[in-house]
C-alpha positions in Angstrom: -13.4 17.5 1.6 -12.1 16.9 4.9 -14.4 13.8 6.7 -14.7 15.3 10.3 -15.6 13.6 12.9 -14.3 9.8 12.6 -16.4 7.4 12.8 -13.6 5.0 14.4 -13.3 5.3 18.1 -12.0 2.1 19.7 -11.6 1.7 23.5 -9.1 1.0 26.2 -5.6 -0.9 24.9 -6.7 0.2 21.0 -6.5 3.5 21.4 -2.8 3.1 21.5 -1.1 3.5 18.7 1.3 0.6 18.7 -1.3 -2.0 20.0 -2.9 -0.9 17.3 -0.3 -1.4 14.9 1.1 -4.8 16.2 -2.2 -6.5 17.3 -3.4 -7.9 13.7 -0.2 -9.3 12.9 0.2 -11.2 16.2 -3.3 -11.9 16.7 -5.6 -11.5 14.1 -6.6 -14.9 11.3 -8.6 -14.6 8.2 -8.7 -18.6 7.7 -11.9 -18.4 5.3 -10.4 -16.7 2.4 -8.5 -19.0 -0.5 -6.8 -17.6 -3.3 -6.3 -18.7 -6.9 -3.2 -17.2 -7.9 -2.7 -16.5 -11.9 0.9 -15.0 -13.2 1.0 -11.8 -15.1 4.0 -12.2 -17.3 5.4 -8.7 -17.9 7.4 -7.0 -21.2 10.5 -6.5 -19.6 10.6 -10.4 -18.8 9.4 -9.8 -15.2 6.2 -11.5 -13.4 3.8 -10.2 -10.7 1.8 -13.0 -9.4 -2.2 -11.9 -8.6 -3.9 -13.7 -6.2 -8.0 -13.8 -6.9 -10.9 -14.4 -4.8 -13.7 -14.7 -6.9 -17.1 -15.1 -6.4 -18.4 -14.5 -10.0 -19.1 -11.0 -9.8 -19.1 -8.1 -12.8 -17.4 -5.5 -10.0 -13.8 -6.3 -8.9 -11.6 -4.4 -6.1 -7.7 -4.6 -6.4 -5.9 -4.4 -3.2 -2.0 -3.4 -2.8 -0.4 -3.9 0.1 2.4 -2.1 2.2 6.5 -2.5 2.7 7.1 -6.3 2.5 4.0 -7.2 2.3 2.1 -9.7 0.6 -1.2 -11.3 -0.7 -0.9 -13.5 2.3 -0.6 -9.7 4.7 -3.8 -10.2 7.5 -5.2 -6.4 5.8 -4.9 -7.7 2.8 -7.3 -11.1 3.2 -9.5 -9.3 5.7 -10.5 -6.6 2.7 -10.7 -9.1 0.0 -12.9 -11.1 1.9 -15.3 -8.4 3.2 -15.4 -7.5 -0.9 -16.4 -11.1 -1.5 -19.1 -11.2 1.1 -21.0 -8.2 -0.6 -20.8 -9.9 -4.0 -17.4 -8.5 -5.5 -14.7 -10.7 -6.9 -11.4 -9.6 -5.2 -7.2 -9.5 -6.5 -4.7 -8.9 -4.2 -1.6 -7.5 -5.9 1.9 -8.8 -5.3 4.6 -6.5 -6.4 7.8 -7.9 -7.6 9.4 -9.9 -5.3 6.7 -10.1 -2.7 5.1 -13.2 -3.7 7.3 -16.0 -2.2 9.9 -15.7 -4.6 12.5 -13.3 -6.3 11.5 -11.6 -9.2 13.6 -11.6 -12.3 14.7 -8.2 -13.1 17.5 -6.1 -10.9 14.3 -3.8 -10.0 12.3 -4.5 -7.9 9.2 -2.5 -6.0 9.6 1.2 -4.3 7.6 3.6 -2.6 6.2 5.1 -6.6 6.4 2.2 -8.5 2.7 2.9 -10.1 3.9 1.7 -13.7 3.2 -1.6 -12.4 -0.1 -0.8 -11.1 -0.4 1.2 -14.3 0.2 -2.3 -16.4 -2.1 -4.1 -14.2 -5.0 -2.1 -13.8 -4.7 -2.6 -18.1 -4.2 -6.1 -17.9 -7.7 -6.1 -15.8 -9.5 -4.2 -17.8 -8.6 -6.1 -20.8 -10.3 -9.6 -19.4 -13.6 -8.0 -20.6 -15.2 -9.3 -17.6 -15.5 -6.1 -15.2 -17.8 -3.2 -15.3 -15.8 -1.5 -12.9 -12.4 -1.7 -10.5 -12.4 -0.3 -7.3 -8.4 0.3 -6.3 -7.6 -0.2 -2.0 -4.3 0.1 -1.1 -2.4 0.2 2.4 0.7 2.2 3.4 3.1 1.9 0.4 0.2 0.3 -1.7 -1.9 3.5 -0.8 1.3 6.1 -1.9 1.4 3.8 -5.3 -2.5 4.3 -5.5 -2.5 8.2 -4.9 0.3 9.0 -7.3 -0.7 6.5 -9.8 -4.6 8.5 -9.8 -2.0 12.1 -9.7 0.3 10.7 -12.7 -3.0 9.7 -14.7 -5.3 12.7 -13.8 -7.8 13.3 -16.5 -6.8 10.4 -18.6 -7.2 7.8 -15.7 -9.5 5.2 -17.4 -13.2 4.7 -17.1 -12.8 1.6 -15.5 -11.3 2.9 -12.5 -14.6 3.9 -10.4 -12.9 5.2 -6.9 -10.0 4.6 -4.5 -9.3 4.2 -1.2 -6.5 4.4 0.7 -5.5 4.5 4.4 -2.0 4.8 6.7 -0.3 6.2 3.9 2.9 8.0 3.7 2.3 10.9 1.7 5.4 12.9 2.4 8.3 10.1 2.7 11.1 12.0 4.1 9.0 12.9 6.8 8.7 8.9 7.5 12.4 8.3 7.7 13.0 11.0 10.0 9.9 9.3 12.4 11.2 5.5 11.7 14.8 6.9 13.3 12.5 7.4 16.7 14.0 5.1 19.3 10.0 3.9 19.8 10.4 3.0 16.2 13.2 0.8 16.3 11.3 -2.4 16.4 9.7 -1.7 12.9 12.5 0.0 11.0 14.9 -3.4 12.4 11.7 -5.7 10.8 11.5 -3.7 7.7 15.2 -3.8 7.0 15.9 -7.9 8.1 13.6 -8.6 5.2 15.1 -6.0 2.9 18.8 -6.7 3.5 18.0 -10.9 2.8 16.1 -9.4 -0.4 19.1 -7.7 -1.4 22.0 -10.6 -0.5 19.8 -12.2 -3.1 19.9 -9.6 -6.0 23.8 -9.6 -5.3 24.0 -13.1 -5.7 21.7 -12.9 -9.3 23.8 -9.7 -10.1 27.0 -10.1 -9.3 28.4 -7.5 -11.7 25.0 -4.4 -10.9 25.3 -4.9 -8.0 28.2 -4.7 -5.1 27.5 -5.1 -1.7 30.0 -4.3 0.7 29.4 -7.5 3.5 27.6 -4.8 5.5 23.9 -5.2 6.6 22.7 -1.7 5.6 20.8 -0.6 8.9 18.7 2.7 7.8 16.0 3.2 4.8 19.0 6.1 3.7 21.3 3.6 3.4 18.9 1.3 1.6 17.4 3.6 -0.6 21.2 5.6 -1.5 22.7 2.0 -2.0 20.0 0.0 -4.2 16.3 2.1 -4.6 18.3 4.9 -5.7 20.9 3.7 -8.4 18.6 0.7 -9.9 15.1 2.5 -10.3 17.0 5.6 -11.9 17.1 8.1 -9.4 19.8 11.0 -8.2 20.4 10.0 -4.6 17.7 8.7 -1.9 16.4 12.2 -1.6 15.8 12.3 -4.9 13.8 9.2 -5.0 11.7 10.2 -1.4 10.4 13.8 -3.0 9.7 12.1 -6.2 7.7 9.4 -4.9 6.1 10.9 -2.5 2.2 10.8 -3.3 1.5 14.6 -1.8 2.2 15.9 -5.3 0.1 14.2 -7.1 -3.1 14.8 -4.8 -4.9 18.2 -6.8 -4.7 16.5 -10.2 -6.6 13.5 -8.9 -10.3 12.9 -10.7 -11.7 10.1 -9.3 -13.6 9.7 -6.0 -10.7 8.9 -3.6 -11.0 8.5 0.5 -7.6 9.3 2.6 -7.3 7.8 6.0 -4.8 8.4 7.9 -4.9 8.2 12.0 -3.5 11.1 14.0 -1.5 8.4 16.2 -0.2 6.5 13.1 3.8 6.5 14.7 5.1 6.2 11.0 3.7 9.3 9.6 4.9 12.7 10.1 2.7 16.1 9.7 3.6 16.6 6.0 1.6 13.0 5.5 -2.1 14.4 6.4 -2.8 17.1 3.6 -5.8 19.2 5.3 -4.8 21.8 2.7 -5.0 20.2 -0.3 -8.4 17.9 0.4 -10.1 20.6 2.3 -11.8 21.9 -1.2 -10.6 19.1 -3.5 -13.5 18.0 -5.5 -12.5 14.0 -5.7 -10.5 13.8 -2.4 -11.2 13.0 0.9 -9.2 13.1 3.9 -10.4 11.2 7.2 -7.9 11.5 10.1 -9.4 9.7 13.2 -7.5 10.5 16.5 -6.7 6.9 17.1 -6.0 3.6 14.7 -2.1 2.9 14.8 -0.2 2.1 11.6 -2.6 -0.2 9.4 -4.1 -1.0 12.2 -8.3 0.1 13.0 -9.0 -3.0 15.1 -12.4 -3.2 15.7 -14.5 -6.3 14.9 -18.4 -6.1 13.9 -20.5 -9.3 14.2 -19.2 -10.1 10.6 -15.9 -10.2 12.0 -14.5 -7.1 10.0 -12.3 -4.3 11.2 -13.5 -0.6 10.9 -11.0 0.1 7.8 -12.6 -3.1 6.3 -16.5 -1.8 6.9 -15.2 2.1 6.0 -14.0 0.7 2.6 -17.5 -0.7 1.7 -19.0 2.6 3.0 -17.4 4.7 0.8 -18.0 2.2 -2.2 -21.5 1.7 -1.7 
């Protein structure tokens, strides 16, 4: 179903779309939140670190968060919390190499990586102590969510009561051709500082996998050809893009699953908001307020939350 009209409708600066975006990074603290973080030690010889907020609860939300994220991401505190505050224990999801340190393995995360979430999600469920696991996940954390709930379709376990997901890059190629925008610059140049150090480091632990030519690699085509690519086993960046991309996976979904994605997001291209698909999907629903940025929805209650935070408990209760 398509959810027409928004409820979110800031005022003045927010309806902007890159004060939007940039505000809760510069501005925004979630200084009541503390983790406990536990190690998930994988087969392959790999870790992804989990970071709880627990406040001895029987329902549990997972969150994932987007590009070089982390636990630590202001979205990512501000959701576990508002969980915590209605009585739900919370885990904030680090994928490989996003917790503070490099991960083990040449691999790392991508755009699709949902075996990890897939490995997780079964590590949860095996504590025995949930009834249910709702899964929230932001930008790239929301692509790995929607393929993941594509990929698993009628099999996707019991335990996995809904989803929801918002800013999220359904149709990746579309994204690279918006992040070359010159009013993009700023982000893709973030993005890629962080990437590039990620990668000096792989070359360093894989000296003989991996060759890098002294060149910082200054597009997500260069990126992706050069290291997503080869390393997590696809043909060429393209390849990897219209695999990964989450907009084939939406009409096998079967769980309860809300789509957010704002008409002014500035990463997201038309191909990411899939009127077609949700508008008589049984288990999808696709919410596309006219303003809200890239991850951003600022708009503070009395409690303190921001609209995605409060839209997220909506749906879930």
């Amino acid at each position: 179903p398509i959810v027409s009209p928004s409820t979110y409708n800031p005022t003045g600066i927010f309806k902007g779309k890159h004060v939007n975006t940039i505000f809760p990074t510069l501005f925004r603290r979630v200084t009541d939140l503390s983790y406990d973080r536990k190690r998930v030690e994988l087969d392959d010889g790999d870790f992804i670190d989990l970071d709880w907020s627990k406040v001895d609860s029987d329902q549990l939300v997972l969150v994932l968060h987007g590009l070089e994220g982390s636990s630590d991401s202001v979205y990512m505190k501000g959701m576990n919390r508002a969980f915590n505050r209605v009585g739900w224990d919370g885990v904030a999801m680090n994928f490989r190499g996003c917790s503070g340190e490099p991960n083990r393995k040449l691999k790392s995360y991508n755009m699709g990586e949902s075996g990890d979430l897939r490995l997780i999600i079964r590590h949860l469920e095996q504590l025995n102590q949930y009834k249910k696991l709702v899964l929230i996940g932001s930008s790239l954390g929301g692509n790995v969510i929607l393929k993941y709930l594509g990929e698993e379709g009628e099999n996707t376990p019991s335990f996995v009561d809904r989803a929801i997901t918002f800013s999220v890059p359904c149709d990746i190629p579309s994204i690279n051709v918006q992040l070359k925008k010159w009013y993009n610059q700023i982000y893709l140049k973030r993005f890629l500082s962080t990437l590039n150090e990620k990668l000096e480091i792989k070359a360093n632990q894989f000296p003989n996998q991996l060759q890098l030519s002294g060149k910082k690699l200054k597009t997500f085509h260069d990126f992706d050809k050069n290291y997503t690519a080869p390393v997590h086993g696809y043909k060429d960046a393209e390849d990897y893009w219209n695999s990964c991309s989450s907009k084939h996976f939406l009409t096998i979904i079967k769980r309860p699953t809300l789509l957010v994605n704002a008409l002014n997001d500035t990463f997201l291209g038309e191909h990411s908001y899939p009127y077609d698909i949700a508008e008589n999907h049984p288990f999808l629903y696709l919410e596309t307020p006219p303003h809200g940025g890239h991850v951003g929805f600022v708009s503070r209650n009395k409690e303190g939350l921001y609209w995605s935070e409060q839209r997220a408990l909506a749906f879930v209760q």
